[in-house]
C-alpha positions as CSV (number, residue, x, y, z in Angstrom):
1,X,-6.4,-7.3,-11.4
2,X,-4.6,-7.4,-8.3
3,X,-5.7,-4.6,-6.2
4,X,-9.4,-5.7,-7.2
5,X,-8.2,-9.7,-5.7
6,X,-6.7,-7.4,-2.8
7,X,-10.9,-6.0,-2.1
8,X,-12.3,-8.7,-3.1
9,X,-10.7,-10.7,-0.4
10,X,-10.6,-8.0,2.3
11,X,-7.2,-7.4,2.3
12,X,-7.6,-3.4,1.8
13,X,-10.6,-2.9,4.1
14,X,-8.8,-5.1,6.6
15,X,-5.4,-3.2,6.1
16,X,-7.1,0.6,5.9
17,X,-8.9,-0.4,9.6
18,X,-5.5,-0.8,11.0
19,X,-4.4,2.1,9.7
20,X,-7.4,4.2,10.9
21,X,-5.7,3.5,14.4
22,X,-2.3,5.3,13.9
23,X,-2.1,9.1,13.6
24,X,-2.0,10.8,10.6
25,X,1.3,10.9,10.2
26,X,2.8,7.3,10.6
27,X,4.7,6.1,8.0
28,X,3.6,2.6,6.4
29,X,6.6,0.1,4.7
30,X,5.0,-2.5,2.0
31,X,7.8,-5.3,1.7
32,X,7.3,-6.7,-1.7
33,X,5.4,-4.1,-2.9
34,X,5.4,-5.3,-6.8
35,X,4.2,-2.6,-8.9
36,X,2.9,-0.5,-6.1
37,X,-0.5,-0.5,-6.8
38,X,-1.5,-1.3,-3.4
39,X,0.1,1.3,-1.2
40,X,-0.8,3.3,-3.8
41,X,-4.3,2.8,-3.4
42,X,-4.2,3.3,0.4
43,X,-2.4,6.6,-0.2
44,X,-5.6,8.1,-1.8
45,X,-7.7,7.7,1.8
46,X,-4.5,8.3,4.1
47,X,-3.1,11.5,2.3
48,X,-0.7,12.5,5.2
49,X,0.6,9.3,5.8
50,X,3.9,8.4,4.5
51,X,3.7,5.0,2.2
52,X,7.2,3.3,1.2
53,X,7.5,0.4,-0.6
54,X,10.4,-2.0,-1.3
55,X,10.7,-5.2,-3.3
56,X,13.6,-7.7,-3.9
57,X,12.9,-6.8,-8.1
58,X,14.6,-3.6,-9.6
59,X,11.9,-3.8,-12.7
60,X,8.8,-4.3,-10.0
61,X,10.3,-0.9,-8.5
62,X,10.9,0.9,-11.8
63,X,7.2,0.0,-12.2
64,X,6.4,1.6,-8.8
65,X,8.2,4.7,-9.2
């Protein structure tokens, strides 16, 4: 439900153009990254970038990994 919130309100398409202008292999922190999803889904269309994710919730990072 999130990640479709996340493209409904442009969040992804307005995060994956930022991306676009770093090289291939940057590496990309999500603080308070839940469950995740969305690094997760920017992973599939940057496949050589590195995506890390942290969150202040050990059970929202059990999820995640």
């Amino acid at each position: 439900m999130l990640n479709r919130i996340n493209k409904v309100l442009g969040f992804f398409h307005g995060t994956a153009n930022v991306l676009k202008k770093f090289g291939v292999k940057s590496h990309v922190m999500d603080v308070g990254c839940g469950a995740g999803l969305f690094i997760l889904n920017l992973s599939r269309y940057f496949q050589k970038m590195t995506f890390h994710g942290i969150d202040i919730s050990s059970e929202a990072i059990d999820m995640a990994n």
